[in-house]
MIDOSE-1310 file (N, C-alpha, C; in nm, 2 decimals, decimal comma, always signed):
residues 237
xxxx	+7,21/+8,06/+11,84/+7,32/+8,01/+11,92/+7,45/+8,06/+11,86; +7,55/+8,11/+11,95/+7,66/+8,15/+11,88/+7,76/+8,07/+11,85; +7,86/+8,08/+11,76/+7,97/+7,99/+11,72/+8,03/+7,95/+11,83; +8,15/+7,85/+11,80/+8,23/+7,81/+11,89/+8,35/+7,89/+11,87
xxxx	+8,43/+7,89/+11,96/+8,57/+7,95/+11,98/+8,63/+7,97/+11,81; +8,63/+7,82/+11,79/+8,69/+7,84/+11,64/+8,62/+7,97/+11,52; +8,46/+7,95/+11,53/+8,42/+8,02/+11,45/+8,45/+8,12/+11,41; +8,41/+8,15/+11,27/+8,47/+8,31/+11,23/+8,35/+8,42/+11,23
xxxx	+8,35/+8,52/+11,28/+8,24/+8,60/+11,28/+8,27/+8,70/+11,18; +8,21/+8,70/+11,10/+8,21/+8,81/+10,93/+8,17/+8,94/+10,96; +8,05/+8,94/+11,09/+7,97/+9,08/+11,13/+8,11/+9,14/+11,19; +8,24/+9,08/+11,34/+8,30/+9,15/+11,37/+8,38/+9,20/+11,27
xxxx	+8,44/+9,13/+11,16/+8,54/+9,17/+11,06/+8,48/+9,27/+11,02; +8,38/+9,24/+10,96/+8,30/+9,39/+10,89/+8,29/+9,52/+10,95; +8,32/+9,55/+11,10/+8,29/+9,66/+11,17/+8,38/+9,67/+11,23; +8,51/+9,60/+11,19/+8,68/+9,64/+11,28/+8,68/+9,77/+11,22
xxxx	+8,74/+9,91/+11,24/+8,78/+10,00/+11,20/+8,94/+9,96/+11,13; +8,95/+10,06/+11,01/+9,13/+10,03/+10,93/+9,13/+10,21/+10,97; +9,30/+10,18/+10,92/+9,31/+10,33/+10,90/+9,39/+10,33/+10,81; +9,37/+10,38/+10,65/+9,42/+10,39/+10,53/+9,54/+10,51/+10,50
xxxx	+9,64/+10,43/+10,52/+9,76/+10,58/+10,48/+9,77/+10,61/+10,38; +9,74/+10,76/+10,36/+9,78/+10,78/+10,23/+9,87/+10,93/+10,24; +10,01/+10,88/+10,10/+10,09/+10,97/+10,12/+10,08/+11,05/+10,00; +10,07/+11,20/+10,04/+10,10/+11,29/+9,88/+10,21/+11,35/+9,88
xxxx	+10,32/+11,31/+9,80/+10,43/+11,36/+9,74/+10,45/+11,44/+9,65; +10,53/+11,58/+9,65/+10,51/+11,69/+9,56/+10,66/+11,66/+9,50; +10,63/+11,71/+9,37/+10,77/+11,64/+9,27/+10,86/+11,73/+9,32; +11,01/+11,68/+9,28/+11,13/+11,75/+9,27/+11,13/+11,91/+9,21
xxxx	+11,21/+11,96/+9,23/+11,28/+12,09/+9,20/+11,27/+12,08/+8,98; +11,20/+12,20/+8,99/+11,24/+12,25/+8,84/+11,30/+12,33/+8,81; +11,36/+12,43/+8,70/+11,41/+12,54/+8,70/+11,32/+12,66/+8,69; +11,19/+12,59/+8,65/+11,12/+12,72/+8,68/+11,09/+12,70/+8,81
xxxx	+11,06/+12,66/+8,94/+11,08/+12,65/+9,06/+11,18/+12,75/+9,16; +11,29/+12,69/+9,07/+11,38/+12,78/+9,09/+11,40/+12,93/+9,09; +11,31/+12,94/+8,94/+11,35/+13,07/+8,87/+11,19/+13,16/+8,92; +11,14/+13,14/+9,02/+10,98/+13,19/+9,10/+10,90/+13,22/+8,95
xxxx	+10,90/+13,11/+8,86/+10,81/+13,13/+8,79/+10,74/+13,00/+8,77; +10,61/+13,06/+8,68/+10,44/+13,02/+8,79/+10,42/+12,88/+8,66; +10,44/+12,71/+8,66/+10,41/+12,65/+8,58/+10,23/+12,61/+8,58; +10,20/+12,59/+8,65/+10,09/+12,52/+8,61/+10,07/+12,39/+8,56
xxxx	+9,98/+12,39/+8,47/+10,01/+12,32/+8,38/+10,14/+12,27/+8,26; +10,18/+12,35/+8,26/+10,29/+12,36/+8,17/+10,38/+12,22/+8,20; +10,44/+12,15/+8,14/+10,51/+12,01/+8,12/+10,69/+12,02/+8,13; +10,68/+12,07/+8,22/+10,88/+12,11/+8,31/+10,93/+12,00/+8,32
xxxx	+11,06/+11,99/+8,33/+11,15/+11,89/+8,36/+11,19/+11,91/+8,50; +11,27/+11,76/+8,54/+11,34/+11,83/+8,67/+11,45/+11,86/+8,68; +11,50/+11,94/+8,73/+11,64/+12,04/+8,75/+11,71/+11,95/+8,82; +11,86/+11,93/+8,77/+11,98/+11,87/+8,85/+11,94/+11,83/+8,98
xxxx	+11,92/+11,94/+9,08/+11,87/+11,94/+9,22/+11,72/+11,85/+9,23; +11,67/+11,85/+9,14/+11,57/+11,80/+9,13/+11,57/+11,63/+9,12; +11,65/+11,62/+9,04/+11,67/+11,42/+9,06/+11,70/+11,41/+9,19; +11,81/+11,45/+9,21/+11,87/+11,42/+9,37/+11,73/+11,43/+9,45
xxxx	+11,68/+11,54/+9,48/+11,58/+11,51/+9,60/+11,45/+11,41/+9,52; +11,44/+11,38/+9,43/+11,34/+11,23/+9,36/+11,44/+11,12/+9,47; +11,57/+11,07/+9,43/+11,62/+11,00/+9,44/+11,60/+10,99/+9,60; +11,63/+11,08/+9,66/+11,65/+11,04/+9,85/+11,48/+11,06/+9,91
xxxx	+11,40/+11,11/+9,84/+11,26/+11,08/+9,93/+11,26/+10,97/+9,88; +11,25/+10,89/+9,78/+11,22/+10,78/+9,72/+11,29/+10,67/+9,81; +11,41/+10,68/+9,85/+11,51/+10,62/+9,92/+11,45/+10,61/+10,06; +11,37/+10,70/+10,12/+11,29/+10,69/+10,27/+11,19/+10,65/+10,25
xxxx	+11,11/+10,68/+10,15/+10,94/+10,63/+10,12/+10,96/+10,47/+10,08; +11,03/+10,46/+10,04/+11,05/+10,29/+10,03/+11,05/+10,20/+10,08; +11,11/+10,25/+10,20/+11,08/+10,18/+10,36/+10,98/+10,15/+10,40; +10,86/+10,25/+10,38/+10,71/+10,25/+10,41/+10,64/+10,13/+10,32
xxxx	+10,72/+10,04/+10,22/+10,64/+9,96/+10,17/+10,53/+10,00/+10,08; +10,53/+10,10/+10,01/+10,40/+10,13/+9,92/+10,36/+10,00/+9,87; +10,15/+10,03/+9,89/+10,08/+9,96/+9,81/+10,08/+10,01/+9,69; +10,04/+10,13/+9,67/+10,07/+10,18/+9,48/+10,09/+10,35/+9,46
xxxx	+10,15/+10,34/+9,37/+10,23/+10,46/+9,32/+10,14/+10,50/+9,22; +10,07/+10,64/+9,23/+10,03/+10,71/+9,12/+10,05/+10,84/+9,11; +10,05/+10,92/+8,97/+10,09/+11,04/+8,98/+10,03/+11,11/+8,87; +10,05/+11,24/+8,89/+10,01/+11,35/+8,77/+10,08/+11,28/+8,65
xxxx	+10,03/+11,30/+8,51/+10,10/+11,27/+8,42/+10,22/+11,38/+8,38; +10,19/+11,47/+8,43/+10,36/+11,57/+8,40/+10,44/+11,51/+8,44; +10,54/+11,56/+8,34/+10,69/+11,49/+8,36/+10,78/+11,52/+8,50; +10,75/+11,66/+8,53/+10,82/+11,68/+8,66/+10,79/+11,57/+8,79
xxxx	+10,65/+11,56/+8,79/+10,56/+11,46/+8,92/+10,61/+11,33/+8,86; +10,61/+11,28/+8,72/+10,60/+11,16/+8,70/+10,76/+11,08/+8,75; +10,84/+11,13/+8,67/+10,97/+11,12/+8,69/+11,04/+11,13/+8,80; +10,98/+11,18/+8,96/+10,97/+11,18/+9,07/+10,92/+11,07/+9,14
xxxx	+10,75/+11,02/+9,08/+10,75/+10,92/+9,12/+10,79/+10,74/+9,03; +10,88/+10,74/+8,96/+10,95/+10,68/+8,91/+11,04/+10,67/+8,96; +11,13/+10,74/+9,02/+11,23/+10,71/+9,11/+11,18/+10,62/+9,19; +11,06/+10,66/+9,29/+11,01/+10,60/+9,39/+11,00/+10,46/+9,32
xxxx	+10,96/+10,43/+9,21/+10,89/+10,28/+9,16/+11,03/+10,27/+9,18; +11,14/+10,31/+9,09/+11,26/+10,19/+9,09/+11,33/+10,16/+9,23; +11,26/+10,21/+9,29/+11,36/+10,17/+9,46/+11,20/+10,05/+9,51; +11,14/+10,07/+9,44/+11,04/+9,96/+9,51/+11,00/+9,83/+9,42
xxxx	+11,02/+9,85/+9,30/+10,97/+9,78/+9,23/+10,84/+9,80/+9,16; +10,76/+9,88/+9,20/+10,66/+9,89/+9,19/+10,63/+9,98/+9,06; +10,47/+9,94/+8,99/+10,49/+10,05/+8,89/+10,40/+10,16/+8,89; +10,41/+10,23/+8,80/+10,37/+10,41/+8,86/+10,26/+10,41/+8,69
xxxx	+10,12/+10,47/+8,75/+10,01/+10,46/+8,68/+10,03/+10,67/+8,66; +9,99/+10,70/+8,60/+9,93/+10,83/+8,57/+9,79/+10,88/+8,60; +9,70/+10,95/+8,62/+9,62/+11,01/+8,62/+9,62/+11,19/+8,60; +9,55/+11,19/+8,47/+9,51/+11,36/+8,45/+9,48/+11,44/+8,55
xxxx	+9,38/+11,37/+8,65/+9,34/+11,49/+8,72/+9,42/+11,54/+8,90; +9,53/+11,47/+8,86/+9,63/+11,49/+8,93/+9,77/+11,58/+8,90; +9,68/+11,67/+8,78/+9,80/+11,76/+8,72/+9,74/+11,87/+8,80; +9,86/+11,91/+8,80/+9,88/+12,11/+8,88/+9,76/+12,18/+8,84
xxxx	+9,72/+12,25/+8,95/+9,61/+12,38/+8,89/+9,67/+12,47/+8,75; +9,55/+12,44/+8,69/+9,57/+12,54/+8,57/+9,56/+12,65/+8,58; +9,70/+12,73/+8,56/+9,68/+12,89/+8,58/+9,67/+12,98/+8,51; +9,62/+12,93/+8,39/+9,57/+13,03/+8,28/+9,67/+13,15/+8,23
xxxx	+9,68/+13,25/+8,22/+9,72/+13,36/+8,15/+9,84/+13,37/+8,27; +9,82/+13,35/+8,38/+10,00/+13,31/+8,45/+10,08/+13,24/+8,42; +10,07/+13,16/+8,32/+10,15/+13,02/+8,36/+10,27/+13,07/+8,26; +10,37/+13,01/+8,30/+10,50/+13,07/+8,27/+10,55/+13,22/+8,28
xxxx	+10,47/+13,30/+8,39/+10,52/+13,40/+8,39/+10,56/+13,41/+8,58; +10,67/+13,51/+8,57/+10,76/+13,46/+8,71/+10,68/+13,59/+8,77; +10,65/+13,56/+8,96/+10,62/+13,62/+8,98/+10,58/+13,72/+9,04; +10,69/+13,82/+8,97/+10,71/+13,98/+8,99/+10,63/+14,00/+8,89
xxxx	+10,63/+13,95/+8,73/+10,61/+13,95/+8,61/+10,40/+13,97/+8,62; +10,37/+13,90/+8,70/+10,24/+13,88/+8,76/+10,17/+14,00/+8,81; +10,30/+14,05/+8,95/+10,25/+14,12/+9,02/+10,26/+14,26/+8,94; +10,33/+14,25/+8,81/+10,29/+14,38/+8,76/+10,15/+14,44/+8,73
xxxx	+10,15/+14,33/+8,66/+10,03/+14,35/+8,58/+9,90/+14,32/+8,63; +9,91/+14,26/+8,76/+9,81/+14,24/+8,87/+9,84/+14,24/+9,01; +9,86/+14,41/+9,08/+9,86/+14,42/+9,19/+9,80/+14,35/+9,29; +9,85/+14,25/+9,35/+9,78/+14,20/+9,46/+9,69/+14,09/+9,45
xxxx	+9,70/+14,07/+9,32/+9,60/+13,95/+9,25/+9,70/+13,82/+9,34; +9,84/+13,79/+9,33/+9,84/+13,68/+9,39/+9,81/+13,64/+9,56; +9,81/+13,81/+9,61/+9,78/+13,77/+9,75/+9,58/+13,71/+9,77; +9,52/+13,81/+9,65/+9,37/+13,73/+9,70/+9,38/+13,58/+9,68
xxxx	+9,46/+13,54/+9,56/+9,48/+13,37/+9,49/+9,47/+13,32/+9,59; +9,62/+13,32/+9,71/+9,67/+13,27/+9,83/+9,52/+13,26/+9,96; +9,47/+13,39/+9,94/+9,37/+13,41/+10,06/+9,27/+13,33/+10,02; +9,19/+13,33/+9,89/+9,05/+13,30/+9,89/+9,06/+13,17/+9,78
xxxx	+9,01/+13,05/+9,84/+9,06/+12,93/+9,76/+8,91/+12,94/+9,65; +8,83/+12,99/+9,61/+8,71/+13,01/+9,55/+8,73/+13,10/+9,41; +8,87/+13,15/+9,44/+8,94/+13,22/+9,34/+9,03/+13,20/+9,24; +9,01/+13,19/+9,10/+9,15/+13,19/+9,00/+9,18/+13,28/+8,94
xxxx	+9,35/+13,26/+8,87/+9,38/+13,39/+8,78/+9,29/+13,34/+8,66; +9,26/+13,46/+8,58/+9,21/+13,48/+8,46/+9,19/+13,35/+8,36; +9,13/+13,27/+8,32/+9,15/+13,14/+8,23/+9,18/+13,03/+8,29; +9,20/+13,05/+8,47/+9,24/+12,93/+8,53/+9,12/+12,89/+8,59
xxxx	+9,21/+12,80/+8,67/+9,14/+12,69/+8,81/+9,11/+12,76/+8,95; +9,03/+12,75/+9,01/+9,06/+12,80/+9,17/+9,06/+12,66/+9,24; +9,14/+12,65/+9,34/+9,15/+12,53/+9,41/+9,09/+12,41/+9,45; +8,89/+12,51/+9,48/+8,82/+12,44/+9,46/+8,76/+12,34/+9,38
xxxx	+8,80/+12,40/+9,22/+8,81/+12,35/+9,11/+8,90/+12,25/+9,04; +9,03/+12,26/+9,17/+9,09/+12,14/+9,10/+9,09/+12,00/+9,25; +9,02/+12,03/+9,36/+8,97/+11,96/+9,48/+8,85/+11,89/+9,39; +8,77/+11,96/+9,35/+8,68/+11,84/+9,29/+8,74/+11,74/+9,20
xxxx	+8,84/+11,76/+9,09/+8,83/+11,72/+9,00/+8,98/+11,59/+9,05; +9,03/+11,61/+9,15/+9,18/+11,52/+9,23/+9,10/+11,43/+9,36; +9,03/+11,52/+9,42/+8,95/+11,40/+9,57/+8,89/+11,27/+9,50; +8,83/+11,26/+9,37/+8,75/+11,15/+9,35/+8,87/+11,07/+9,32
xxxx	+9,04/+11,03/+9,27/+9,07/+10,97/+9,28/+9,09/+10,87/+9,39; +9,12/+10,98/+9,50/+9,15/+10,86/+9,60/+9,02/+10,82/+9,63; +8,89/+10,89/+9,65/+8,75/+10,77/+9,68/+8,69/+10,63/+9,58; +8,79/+10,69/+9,44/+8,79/+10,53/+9,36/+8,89/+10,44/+9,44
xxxx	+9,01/+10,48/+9,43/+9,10/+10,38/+9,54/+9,03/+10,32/+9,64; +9,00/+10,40/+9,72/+8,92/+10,36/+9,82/+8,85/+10,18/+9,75; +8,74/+10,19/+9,66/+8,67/+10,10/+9,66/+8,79/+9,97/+9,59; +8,88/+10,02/+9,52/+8,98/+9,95/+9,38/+9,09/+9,89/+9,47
xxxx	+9,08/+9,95/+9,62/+9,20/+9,85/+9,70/+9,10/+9,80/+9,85; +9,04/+9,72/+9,83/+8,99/+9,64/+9,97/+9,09/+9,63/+10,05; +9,24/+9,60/+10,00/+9,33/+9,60/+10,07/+9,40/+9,66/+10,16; +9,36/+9,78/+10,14/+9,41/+9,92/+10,20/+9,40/+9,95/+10,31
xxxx	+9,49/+9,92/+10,43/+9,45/+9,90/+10,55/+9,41/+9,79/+10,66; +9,48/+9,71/+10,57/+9,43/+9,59/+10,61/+9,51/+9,51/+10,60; +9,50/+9,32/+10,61/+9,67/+9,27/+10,57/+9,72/+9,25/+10,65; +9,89/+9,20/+10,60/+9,98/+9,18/+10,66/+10,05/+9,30/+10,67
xxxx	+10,05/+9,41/+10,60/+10,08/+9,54/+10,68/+9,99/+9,68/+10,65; +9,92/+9,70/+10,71/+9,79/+9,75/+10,72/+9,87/+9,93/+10,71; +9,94/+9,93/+10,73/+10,04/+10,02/+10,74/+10,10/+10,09/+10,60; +10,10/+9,98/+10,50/+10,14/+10,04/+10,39/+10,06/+10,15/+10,34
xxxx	+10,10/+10,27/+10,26/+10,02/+10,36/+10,22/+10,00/+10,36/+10,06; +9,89/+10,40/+10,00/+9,91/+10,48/+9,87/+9,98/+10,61/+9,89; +10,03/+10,60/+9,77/+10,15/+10,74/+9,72/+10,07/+10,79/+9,61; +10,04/+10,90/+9,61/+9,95/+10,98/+9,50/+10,12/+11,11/+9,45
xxxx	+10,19/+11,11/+9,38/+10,30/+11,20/+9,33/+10,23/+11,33/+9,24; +10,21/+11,45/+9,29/+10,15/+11,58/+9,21/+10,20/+11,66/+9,28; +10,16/+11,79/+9,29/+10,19/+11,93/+9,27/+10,14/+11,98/+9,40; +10,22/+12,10/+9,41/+10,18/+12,18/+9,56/+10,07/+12,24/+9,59
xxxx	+10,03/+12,34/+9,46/+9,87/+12,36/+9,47/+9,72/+12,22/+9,50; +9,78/+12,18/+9,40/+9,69/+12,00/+9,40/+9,68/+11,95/+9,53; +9,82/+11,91/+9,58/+9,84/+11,88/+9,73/+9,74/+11,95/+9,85; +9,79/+12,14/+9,80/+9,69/+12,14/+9,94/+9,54/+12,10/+9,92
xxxx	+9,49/+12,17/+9,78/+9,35/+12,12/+9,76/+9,31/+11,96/+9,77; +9,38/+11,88/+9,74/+9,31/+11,81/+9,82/+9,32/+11,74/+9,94; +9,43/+11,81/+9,99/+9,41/+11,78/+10,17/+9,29/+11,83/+10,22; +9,27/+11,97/+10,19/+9,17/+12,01/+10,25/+9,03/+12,00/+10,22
xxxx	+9,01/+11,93/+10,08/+8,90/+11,88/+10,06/+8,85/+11,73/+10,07; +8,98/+11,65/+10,12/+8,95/+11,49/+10,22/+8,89/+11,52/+10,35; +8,98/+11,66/+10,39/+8,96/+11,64/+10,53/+8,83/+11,73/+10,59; +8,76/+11,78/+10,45/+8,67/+11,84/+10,50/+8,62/+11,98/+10,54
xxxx	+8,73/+12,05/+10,50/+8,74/+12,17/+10,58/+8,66/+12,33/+10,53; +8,60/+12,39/+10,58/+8,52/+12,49/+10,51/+8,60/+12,58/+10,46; +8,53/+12,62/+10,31/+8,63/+12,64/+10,22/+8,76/+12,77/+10,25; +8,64/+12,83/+10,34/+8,74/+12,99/+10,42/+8,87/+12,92/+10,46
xxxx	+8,87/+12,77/+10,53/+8,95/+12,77/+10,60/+9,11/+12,71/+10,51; +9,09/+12,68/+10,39/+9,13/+12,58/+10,28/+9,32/+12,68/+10,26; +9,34/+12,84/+10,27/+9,48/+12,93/+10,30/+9,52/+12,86/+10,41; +9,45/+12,79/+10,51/+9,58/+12,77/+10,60/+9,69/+12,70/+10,59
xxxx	+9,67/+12,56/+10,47/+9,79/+12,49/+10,46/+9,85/+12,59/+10,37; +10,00/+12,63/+10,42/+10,09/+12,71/+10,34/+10,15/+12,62/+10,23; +10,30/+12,69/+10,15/+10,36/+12,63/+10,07/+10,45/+12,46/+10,12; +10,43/+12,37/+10,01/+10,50/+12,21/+10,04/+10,59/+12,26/+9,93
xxxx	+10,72/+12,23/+10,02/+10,85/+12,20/+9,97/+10,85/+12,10/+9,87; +10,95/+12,13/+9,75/+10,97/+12,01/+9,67/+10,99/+11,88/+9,74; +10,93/+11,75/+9,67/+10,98/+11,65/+9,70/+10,94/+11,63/+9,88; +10,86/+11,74/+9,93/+10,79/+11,72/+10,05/+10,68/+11,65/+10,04
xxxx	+10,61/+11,57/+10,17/+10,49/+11,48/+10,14/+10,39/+11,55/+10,25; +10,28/+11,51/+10,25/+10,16/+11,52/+10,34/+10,14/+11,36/+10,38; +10,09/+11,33/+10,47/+10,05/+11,22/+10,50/+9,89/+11,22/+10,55; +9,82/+11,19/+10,54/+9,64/+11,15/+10,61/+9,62/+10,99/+10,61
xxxx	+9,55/+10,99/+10,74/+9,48/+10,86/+10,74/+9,33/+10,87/+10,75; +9,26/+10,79/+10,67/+9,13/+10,76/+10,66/+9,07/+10,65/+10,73; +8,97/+10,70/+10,84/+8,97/+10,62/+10,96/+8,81/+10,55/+10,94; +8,78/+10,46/+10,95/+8,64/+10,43/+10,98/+8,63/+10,27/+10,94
xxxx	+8,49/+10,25/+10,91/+8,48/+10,08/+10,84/+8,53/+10,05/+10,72; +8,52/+9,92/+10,73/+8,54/+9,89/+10,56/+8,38/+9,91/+10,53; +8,38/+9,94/+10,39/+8,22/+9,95/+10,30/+8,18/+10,13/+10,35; +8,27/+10,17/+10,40/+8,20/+10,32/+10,42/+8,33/+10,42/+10,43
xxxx	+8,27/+10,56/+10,39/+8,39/+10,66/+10,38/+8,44/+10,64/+10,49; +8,58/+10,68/+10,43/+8,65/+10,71/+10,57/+8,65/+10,83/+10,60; +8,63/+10,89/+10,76/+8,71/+11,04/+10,81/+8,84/+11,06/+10,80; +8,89/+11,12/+10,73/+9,03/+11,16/+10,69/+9,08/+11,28/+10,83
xxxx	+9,23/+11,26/+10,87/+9,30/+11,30/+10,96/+9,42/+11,36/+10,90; +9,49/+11,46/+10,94/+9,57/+11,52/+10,88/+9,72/+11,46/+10,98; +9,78/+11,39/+10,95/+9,90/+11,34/+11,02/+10,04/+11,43/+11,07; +10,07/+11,47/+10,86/+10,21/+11,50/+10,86/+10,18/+11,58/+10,77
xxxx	+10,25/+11,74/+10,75/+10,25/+11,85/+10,65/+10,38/+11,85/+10,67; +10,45/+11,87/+10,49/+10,55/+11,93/+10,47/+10,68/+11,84/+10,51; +10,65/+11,69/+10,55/+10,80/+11,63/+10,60/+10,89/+11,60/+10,48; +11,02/+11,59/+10,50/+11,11/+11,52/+10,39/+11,18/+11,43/+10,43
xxxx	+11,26/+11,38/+10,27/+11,31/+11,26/+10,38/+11,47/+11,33/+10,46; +11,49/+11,47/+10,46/+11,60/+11,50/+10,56/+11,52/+11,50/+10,67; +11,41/+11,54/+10,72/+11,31/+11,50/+10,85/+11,38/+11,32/+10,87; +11,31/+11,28/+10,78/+11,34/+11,11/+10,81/+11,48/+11,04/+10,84
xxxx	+11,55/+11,12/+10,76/+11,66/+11,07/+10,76/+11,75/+11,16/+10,74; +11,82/+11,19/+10,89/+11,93/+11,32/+10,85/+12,03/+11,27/+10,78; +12,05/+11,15/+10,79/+12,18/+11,12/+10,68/+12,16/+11,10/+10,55; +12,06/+11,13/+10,49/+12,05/+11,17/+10,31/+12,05/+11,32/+10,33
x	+12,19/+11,31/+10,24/+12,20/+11,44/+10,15/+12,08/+11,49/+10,01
């Protein structure tokens, strides 16, 4: 016999679909950024220009109400998403495997300095994500080792998606390489296809939502590439 009007049915709750925002934020401006040389790994600071744009995405992403802020432990990502905490309150966790691709025997060299000594080596980098420089990471390699964060979230926030604002996103704060790999490895995409997301602007975000039940993966959707908060808000400088 089925309930009455009042009753609560647990089976519907269980099979409503959520859709989990999640935002990736690439840190502010460094001077090697500036200066087209290649960090990686390497532990940068951020450049003058670089606070500023922390400060005004953090100033639009705030709006959005973040559920939690986490980020690469590099200083450049971290200190980016610290801004964001102080405009929300909220506090900002670290994870390793949210640091930049390791680029081995490139890192800290600018990249004319590269293209000397390896003709054409950055254009295969760009084309074939299955590929690293010498001692490094290839994309694919740093997609494994960044996607399992957000599928622990996934299980670490029941809340995600759900609520009184179902809308709030996680903010994951890391690196451009990181960023695309693991867009393209939420969303599934065969690996040939993994070159088509180009370069994210400093302090630019990605947005995906993860669509399905609670208690099961979500299919991830690709929203928003590359927006800022001058997209959001023409009036920050």
């Amino acid at each position: 016999m089925s309930g009455g009007p009042d009753s609560h049915d647990t089976s519907v709750e269980r099979l409503t679909p959520v859709a989990r925002r999640l935002l990736l934020l690439r840190h502010g401006q460094t001077e090697y950024n500036a200066g087209s040389r290649m960090q990686g790994q390497l532990d940068t600071d951020l450049s003058e220009l670089g606070v500023r744009q922390a400060a005004a995405a953090a100033t639009v992403l705030a709006k959005r109400s973040p559920l939690l802020i986490r980020s690469s432990d590099l200083r450049r990502a971290h200190d980016t998403a610290l801004a964001l905490g102080a405009e929300t309150g909220l506090p900002v966790t670290t994870d390793v495997r949210l640091r930049e691709t390791h680029l081995g025997d490139w890192q800290g060299m600018t990249h004319w300095e590269v293209d000397a000594i390896a003709p054409g080596a950055r254009r295969i980098w760009r084309d074939d994500a299955t590929w690293g420089p010498p001692g490094g990471e290839t994309r694919v390699d740093v997609a494994r080792r960044a996607v399992p964060v957000v599928t622990e979230l996934i299980d670490a926030l029941p809340e995600w998606g759900t609520g009184d604002n179902p809308d709030a996103p996680v903010v994951l704060v890391a690196h451009g390489g990181t960023i695309a790999a693991m867009t393209a490895g939420l969303l599934d995409l065969p690996v040939t296809s993994w070159p088509v997301f180009g370069g994210l602007a400093n302090t630019s975000w990605v947005q995906l939502s993860g669509h399905g039940v609670p208690g099961e993966a979500p299919r991830w959707r690709l929203d928003v590439w590359n927006a800022s908060a001058e997209d959001a808000d023409p009036g920050v400088q």
